[in-house]
Structures are given as structure tokens and as C-alpha cells.
MARGURO-120216 format. One record per residue (C-alpha): z, x, y; residue in one letter. Coordinates in steps of 0.05 Angstrom, whole numbers, plus 5000, padded with zeros to 4 digits. Layout:
N
+------+------+------+------+
:   zz :   xx :   yy : type :
+------+------+------+------+
:    Z :    X :    Y :    A :
...
+------+------+------+------+
! end
This chain:
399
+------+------+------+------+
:   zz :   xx :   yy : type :
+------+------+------+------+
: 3746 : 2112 : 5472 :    X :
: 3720 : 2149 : 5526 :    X :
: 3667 : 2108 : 5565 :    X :
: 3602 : 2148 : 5591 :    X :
: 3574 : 2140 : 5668 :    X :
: 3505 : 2111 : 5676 :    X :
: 3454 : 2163 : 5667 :    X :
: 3430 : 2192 : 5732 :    X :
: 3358 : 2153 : 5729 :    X :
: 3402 : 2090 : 5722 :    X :
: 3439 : 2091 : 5785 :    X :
: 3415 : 2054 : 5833 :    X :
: 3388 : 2082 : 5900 :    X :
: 3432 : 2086 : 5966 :    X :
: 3406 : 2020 : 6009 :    X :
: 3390 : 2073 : 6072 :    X :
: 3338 : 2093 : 6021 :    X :
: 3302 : 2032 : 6018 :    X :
: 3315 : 2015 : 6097 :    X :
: 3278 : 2087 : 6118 :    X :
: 3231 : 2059 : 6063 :    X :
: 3220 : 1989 : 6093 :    X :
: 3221 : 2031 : 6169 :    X :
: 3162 : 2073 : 6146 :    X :
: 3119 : 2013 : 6123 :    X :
: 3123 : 1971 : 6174 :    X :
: 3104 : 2034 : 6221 :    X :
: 3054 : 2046 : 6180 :    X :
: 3030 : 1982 : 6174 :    X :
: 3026 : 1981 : 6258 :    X :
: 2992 : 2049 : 6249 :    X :
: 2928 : 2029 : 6203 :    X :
: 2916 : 1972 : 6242 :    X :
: 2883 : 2021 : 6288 :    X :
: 2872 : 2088 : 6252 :    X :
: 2813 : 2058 : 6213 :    X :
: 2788 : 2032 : 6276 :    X :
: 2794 : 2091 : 6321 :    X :
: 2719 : 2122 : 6301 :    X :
: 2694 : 2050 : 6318 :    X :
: 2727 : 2050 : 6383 :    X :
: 2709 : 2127 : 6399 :    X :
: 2641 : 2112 : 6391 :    X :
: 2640 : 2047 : 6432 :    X :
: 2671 : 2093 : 6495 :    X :
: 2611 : 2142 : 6479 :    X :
: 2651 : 2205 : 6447 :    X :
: 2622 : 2253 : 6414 :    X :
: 2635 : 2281 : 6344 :    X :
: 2675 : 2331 : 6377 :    X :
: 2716 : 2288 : 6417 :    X :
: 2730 : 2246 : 6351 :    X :
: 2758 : 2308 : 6313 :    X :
: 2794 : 2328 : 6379 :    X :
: 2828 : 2264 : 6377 :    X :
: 2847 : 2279 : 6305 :    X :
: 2862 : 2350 : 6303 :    X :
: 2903 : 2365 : 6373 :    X :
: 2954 : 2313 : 6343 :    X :
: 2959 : 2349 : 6279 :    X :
: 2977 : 2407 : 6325 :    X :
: 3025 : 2366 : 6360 :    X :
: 3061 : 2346 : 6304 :    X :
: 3071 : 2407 : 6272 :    X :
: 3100 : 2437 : 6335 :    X :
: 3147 : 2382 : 6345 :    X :
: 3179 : 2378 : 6273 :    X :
: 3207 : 2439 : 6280 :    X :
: 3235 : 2440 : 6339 :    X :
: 3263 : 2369 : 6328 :    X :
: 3285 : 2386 : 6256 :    X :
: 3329 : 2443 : 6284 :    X :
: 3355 : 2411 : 6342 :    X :
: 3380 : 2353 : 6295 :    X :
: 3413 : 2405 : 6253 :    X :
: 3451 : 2425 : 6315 :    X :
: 3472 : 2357 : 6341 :    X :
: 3486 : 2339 : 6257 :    X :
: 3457 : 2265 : 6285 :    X :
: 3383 : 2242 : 6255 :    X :
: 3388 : 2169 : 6273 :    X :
: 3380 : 2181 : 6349 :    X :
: 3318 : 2220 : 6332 :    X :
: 3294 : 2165 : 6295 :    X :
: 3298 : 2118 : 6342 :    X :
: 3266 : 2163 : 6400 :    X :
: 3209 : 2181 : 6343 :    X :
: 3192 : 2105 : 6314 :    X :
: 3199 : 2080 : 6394 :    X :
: 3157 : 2123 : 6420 :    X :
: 3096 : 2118 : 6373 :    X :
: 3111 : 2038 : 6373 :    X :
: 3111 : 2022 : 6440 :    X :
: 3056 : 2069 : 6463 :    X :
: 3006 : 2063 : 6404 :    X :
: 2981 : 1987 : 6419 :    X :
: 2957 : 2020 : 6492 :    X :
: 2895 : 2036 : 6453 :    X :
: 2874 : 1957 : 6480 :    X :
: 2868 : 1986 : 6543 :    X :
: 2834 : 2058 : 6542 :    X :
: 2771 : 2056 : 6580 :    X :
: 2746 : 2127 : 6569 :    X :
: 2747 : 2178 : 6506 :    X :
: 2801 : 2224 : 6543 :    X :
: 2855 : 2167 : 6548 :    X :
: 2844 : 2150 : 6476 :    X :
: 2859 : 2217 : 6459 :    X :
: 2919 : 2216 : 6505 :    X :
: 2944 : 2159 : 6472 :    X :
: 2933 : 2186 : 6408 :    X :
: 2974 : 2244 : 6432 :    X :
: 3039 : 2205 : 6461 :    X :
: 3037 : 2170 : 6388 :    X :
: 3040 : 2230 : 6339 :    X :
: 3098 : 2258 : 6390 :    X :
: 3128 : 2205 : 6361 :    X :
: 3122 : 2226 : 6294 :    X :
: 3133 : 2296 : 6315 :    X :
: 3209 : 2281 : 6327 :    X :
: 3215 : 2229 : 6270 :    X :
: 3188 : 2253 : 6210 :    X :
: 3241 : 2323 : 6194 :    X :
: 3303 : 2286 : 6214 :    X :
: 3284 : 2231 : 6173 :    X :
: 3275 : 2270 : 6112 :    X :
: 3330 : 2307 : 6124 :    X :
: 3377 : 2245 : 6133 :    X :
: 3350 : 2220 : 6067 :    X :
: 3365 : 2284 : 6034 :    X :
: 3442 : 2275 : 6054 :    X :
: 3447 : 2195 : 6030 :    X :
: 3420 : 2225 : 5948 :    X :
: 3441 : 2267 : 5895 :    X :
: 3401 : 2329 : 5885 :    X :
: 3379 : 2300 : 5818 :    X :
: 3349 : 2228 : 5849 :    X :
: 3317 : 2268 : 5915 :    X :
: 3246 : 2251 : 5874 :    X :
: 3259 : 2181 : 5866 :    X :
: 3286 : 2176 : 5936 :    X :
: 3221 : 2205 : 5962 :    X :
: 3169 : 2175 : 5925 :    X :
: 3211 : 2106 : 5941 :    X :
: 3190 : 2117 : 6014 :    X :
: 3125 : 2150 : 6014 :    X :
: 3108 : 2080 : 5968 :    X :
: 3137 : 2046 : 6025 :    X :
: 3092 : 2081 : 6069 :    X :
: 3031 : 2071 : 6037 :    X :
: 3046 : 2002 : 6019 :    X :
: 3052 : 1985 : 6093 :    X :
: 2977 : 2036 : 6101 :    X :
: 2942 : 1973 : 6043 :    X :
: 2973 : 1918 : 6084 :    X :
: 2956 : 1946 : 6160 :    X :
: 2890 : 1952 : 6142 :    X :
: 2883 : 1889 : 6107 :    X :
: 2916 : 1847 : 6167 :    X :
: 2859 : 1889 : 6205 :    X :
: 2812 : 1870 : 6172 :    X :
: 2833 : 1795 : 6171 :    X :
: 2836 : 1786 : 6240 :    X :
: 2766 : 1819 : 6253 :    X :
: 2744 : 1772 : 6205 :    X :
: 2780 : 1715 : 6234 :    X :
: 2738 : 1736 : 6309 :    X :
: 2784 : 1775 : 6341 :    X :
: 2760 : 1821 : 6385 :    X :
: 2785 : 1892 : 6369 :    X :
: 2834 : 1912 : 6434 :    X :
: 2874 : 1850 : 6409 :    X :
: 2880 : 1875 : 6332 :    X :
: 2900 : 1939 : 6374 :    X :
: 2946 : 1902 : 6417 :    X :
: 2978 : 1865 : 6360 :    X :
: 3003 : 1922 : 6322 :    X :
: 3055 : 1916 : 6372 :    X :
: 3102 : 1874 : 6330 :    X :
: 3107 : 1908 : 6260 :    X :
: 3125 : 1971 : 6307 :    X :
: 3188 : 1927 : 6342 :    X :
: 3203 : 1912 : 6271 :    X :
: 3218 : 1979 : 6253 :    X :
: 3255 : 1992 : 6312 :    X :
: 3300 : 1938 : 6303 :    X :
: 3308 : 1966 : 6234 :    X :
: 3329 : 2035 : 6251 :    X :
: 3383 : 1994 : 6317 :    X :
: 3412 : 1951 : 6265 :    X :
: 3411 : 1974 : 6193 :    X :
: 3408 : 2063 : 6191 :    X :
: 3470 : 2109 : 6205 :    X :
: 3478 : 2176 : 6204 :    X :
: 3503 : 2202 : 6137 :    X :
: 3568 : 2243 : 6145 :    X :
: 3579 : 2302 : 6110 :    X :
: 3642 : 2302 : 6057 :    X :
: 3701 : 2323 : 6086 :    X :
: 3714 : 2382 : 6044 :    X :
: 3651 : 2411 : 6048 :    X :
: 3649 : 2472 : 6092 :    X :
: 3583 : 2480 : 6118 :    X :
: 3546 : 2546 : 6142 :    X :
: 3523 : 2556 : 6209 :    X :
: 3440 : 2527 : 6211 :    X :
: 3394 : 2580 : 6182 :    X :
: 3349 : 2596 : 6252 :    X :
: 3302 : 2625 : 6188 :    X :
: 3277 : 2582 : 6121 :    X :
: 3306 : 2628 : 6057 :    X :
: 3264 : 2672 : 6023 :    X :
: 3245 : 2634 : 5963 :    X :
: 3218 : 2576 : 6006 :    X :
: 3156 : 2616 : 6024 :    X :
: 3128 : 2613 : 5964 :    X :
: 3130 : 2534 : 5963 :    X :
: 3101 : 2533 : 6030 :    X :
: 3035 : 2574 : 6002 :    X :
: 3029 : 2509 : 5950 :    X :
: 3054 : 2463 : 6009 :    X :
: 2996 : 2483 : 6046 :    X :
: 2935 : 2495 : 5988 :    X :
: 2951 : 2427 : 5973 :    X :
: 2948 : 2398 : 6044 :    X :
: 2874 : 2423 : 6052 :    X :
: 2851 : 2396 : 5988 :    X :
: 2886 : 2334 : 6017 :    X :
: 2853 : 2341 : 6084 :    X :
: 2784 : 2298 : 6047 :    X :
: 2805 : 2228 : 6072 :    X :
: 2765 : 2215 : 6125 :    X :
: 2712 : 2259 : 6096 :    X :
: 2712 : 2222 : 6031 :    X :
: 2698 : 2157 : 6080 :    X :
: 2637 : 2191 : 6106 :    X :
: 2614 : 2219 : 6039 :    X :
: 2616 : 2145 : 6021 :    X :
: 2578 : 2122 : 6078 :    X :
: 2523 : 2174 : 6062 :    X :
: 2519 : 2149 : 6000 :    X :
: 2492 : 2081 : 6017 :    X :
: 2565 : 2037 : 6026 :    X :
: 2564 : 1982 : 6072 :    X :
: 2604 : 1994 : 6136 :    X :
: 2639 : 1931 : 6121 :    X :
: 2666 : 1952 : 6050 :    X :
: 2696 : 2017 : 6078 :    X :
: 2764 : 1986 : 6088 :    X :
: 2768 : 1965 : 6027 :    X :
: 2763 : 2040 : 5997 :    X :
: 2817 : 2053 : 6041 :    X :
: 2859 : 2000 : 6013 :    X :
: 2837 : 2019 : 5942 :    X :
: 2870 : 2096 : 5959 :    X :
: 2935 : 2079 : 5995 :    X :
: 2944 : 2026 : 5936 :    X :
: 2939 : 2076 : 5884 :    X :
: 2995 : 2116 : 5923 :    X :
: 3036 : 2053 : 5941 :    X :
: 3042 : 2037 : 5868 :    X :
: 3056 : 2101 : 5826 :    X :
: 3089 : 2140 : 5882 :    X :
: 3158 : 2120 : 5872 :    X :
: 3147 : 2117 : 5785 :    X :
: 3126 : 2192 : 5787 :    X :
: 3181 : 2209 : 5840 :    X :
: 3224 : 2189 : 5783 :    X :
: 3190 : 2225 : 5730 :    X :
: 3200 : 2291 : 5782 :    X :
: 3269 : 2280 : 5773 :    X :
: 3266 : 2288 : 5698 :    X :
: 3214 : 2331 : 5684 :    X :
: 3220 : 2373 : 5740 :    X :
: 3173 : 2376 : 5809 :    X :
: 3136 : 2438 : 5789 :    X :
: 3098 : 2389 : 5728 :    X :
: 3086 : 2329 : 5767 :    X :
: 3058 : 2375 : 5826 :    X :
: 3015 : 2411 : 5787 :    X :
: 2982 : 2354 : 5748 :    X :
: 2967 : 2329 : 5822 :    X :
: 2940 : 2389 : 5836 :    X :
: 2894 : 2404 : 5778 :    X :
: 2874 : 2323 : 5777 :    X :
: 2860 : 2331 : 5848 :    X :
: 2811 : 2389 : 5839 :    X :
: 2772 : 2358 : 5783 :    X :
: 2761 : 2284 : 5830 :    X :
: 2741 : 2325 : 5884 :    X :
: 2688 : 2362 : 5843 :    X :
: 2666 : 2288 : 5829 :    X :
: 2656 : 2275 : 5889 :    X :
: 2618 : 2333 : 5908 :    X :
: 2563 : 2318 : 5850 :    X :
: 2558 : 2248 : 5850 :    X :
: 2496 : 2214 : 5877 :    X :
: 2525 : 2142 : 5846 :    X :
: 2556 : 2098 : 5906 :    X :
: 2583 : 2055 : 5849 :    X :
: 2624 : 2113 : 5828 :    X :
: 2657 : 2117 : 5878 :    X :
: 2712 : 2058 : 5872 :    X :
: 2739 : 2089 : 5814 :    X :
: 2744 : 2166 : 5851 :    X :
: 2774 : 2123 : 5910 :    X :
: 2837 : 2108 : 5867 :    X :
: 2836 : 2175 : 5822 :    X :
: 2836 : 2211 : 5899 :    X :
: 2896 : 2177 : 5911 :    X :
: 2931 : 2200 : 5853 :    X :
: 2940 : 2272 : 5901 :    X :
: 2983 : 2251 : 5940 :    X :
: 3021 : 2196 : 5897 :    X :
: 3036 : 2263 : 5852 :    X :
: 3056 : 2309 : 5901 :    X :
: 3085 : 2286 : 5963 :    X :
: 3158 : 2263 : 5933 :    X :
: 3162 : 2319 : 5887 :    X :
: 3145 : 2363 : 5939 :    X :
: 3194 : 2344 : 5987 :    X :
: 3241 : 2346 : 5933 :    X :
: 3230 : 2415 : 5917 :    X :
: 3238 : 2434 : 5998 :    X :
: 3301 : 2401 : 5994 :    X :
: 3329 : 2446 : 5929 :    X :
: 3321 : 2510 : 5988 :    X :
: 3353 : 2470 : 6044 :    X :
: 3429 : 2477 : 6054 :    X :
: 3472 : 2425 : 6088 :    X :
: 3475 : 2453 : 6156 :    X :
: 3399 : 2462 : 6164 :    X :
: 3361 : 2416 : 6121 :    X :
: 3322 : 2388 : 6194 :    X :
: 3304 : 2456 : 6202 :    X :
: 3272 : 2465 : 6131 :    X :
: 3235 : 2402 : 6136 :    X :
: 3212 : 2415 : 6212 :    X :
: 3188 : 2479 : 6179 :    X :
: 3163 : 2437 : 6117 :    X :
: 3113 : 2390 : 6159 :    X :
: 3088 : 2451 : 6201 :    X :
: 3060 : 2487 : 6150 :    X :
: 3033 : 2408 : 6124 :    X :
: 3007 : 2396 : 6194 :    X :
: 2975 : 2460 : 6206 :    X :
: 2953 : 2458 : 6141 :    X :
: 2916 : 2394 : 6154 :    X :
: 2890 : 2420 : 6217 :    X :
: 2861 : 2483 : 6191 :    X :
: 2831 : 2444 : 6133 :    X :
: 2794 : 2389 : 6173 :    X :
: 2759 : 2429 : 6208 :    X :
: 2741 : 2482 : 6152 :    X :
: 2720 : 2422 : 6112 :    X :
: 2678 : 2400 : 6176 :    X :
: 2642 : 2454 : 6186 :    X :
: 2622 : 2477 : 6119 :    X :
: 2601 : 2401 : 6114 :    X :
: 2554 : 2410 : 6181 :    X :
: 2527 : 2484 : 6154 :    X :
: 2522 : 2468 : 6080 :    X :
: 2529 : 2395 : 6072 :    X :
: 2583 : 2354 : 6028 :    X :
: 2582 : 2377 : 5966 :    X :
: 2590 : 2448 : 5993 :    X :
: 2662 : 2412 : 6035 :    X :
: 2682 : 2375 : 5968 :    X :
: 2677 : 2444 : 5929 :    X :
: 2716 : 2483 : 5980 :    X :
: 2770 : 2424 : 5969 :    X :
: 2775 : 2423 : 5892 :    X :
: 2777 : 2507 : 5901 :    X :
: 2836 : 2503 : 5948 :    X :
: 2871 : 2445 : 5901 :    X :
: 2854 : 2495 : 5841 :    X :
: 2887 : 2562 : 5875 :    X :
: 2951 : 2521 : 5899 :    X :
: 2960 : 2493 : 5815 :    X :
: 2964 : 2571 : 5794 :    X :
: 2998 : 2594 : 5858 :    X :
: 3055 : 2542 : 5828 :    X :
: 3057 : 2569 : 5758 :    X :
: 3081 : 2628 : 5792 :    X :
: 3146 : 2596 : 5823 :    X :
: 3204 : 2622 : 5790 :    X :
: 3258 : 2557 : 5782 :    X :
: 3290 : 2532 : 5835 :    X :
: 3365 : 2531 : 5850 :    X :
: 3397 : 2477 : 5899 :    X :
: 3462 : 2490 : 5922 :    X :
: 3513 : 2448 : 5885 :    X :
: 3536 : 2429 : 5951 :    X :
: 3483 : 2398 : 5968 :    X :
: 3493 : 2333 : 5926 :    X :
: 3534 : 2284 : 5964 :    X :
: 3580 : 2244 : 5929 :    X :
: 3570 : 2183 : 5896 :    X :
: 3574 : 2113 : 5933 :    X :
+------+------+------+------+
! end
């Protein structure tokens, strides 16, 4: 009798899987014990609107510069986990030095030195978690750690929100996000290691350009990252509408809950079905919310379009990491995700401020329209991907 192996979406997940997992929420976590807070604080050193979406979009900038250059630089060195631990320090020891900022130019500054952080983190990460997976779990793997991720977004901003409540004033919440941020240093010390390549495996020199069908991608990469780019404008639309101050947490909670919960299910269903469907139901789900929100006068409405807005990114941010990784080869997969969370962080950049100013010339429903377009052209821009083909190299060998 010949006996069968366990079906791919049986096999457990690598543990490094679940420690970059447990890494990302508890940076996270540290992270939206502030980032809520920041427009509150901004305002309170007497920035303008301008200075607030300086803040915001220079790091985008800074970020997208600095994931490619560290992405290819750990393909040279073939080590991620020193990047890691440069990236995660960084942001976690500088970040809580928002208790002390006294004018609107060091809180920018600050916001800065933290998204370096991330700038040198987030490629070599991905690309680290790429090598510990088969090709045909990468969607599980990802979704497993973007729901890590958000799940540490619901509980930073609910430990926020619990001290404020409790009186504390808001440089110490700031100052407190110090310890989740050791955490996931000591994390990164004491539980990741670098992945090494099979011994067999000859791998090519690192691409110094991403292949030719990854372009394509990157046109839905980035379509989708300015329909995503409605956060923080979805907040305001909310505020317009007549929501308390005090309840706007709370939304925020009710969106990075919704991706905390199904990311990791549909990174599983990506695997099986295939990232091109899950994307696109994202996509064409994320164009009809946003239309929502551009008609609706109903505040009431809006706790419901809270959670259906977060079904974007729960959809689409595994899968399409997944689908980067089926262009990457060994020797440059940092390269292809540096080049990956450009085009996202440009992307984002580009779409803030679009969104912004339509919003200032035409008000919100005219921002919320140009959304749901771009969400709309990126779903038929990825019916015309032809099938992707990872190298069969590419899967590591079972562990």
C-alpha cells in the first residue's frame, strides 16, 4: 500500500513564519499607539494641513527609496536577519521620541528616522519569508503575517485608547510604545535566522533588473495601492459626517480587525485558487465600498463600510506578495520585493495627495470616486495577466 503525503494546505507552516508574524505585530502594535495620534499631536504643535501630509507623504518617499536599495544589498550579502534587526531597531527605539518633539519639524523628523526603519526591514523580510515556504503555501505564509500585523494595528490602538482613558497624558502613551518595540527586537536576537539556500541549488547572479513579466503586476500593484491610499481619508469622511472624535478609534479598530481576521484564511484560499481570483475580488469589492462611501450621507452606515473597506487589503496584500514572489528567483528575491514596495510606496504617495486635492477642489465624493475608478482599472488590468510561472527552484525543501 503506498501511503500519500499530506496535501499541501495540510502542512503546517515553518515556525520563522509565525515568529516574523509575531515580530510584525508587536511592531505594529508600538506603531498605532501613535499613528492615530499623530494629527492630534500635529495640531497641538500648531501644523498646518500641509505640514500634516508632509509628515505623511515624505516618509512614503523614504520608504520606497530605501526598499530597494536594502532589498538588493541583502541579495548581495544573501543575509536578511541583520537587516531586520537594523530595520525593527531603528523604528523601535526612535519612534517613542515623539514624547518629546516640541515643534512640527521634529515630529516630522521623527517620523522620518522611523519609516527608515521600515525602509530597510520590510524587502528583506519578505524575501526571507519567501525562502523558509514552498511556492505553493507563499499565500498562506503572507496572509499569516500581514494578520499578524494588523492584529497587533486593533490591539495598539486599543491599548491607546485605554490609557487615554485611564488619564494618561498623551507623550507617555507615546513614550510607552517603547516596550512592545523591545519585544520585537528581542524576537528577531533570539528566535529568526537566516534561511540557507539548499546545497545543490546553483543560484544565478542577482538580477540588477525585475524580469519582464513583473511589470505588468506592478501596474495592478500600484492601481490597487491608490484605491488603498483612502484610510485616513475615510477617517475624515467620517468625521464630516457627524462621528464623534472619540468613536474614531474605534473605526480604526473595526478595519484592521476585518484584515487581522480573514487575511491569513484568504492567503490560503490564494494558494488554491490562485492569486489572480482572490486579488481581483478585492479589487472589484474595493471599488464598489468606495463608491459607498462617496454617496452616503448616513454616519450610521458607516460601521459596516469600515469593515467591508478592510476587506481590500485582507484580499490583496498576501496574494499579492505571493504573486511577486512567483517572478523572483533565488539570488534576487530582496531585489524584487525592494522593487515591490517602491512601486506600493510611491503608489501610496502619489495617491494621497491626488486623493487630497481632488477632495480640497471637488470635495469627497469626487476623492472616493477617483478611488473606486483606480480599484476598477487595476481588476481589468489583472484579467489581462497571462499565468504566472515560478521557477521550480524556488521552493525550498521540506522541513
Amino acid at each position: 500500500m503506498i501511503e500519500r503525503g499530506p496535501a499541501p494546505g495540510s502542512r503546517p507552516l515553518p515556525r520563522l513564519v509565525y515568529v516574523l508574524g509575531m515580530v510584525s505585530f508587536c511592531t505594529d502594535l508600538a506603531s498605532e499607539m501613535i499613528v492615530p495620534l499623530l494629527p492630534t499631536l500635529m495640531t497641538s504643535l500648531g501644523a498646518s494641513m500641509l505640514q500634516l501630509g508632509l509628515l505623511q507623504g515624505a516618509s512614503d518617499l523614504v520608504v520606497a527609496m530605501l526598499k530597494v536599495l536594502s532589498g538588493r544589498l541583502s541579495d548581495r550579502q544573501r543575509r536578511r536577519r541583520p537587516w531586520l534587526l537594523w530595520g525593527y531597531g531603528i523604528s523601535s527605539l526612535l519612534r517613542p521620541l515623539f514624547a518629546f518633539v516640541g515643534t512640527p519639524l521634529q515630529a516630522i523628523s521623527v517620523r522620518l528616522l522611523d519609516r527608515v526603519g521600515k525602509g530597510l526591514r520590510a524587502a528583506p523580510r519578505d524575501a526571507l519569508l519567501t525562502a523558509a515556504v514552498p511556492s505553493d503555501r507563499r499565500g498562506h505564509a503572507f496572509g499569516v503575517q500581514r494578520s499578524l500585523d494588523h492584529a497587533g494595528a486593533v490591539a495598539g490602538a486599543l491599548v491607546a485608547s485605554g490609557l487615554l482613558f485611564a488619564g494618561w497624558e498623551l507623550r507617555w502613551v507615546f513614550a510607552a510604545s517603547l516596550l512592545p518595540g523591545l519585544a520585537a527586537i528581542a524576537l528577531i536576537a533570539f528566535a529568526v535566522r537566516d534561511v540557507e539556500a539548499p546545497p545543490t541549488a546553483k543560484a544565478p547572479p542577482a538580477a540588477t533588473t525585475p524580469p519582464r513579466s513583473l511589470y505588468p503586476v506592478l501596474v495592478v500593484v500600484a492601481l490597487s495601492t491608490i484605491s488603498g491610499a483612502i484610510d485616513l481619508f475615510a477617517l475624515a469622511r467620517a468625521s464630516q459626517l457627524g462621528v464623534a472624535t472619540v468613536a474614531l478609534p474605534l473605526l480604526w479598530v473595526v478595519l484592521h480587525l476585518t484584515r487581522s481576521l480573514l487575511a491569513a484564511p484568504l492567503g490560503r484560499i490564494a494558494d488554491r485558487l490562485g492569486c489572480k481570483a482572490v486579488i481581483g475580488t478585492g479589487l472589484l469589492g474595493q471599488a464598489l465600498v468606495l463608491l459607498a462611501f462617496a454617496t452616503t450621507a448616513n454616519a450610521t452606515l458607516l460601521w459596516p463600510l469600515f469593515a467591508l473597506l478592510g476587506l481590500h487589503a485582507a484580499f490583496t496584500e498576501g496574494a499579492e506578495r505571493a504573486l511577486v514572489a512567483a517572478h523572483a528567483g533565488t539570488a534576487n528575491r530582496g531585489t524584487i520585493f525592494g522593487i515591490y514596495h517602491a512601486v506600493h510606496g510611491l503608489a501610496a504617495f502619489v495617491g494621497a495627495l491626488s486623493l487630497g486635492a481632488l477632495w480640497d477642489a471637488h470635495g469627497a465624493s469626487a476623492a472616493f470616486t477617483l478611488a473606486s475608478l483606480a480599484a476598477a482599472i487595476g481588476f481589468v488590468a489583472l484579467l489581462t495577466l497571462p499565468p504566472s510561472n515560478p521557477q521550480k527552484s524556488d521552493s525550498p525543501p521540506e522541513t
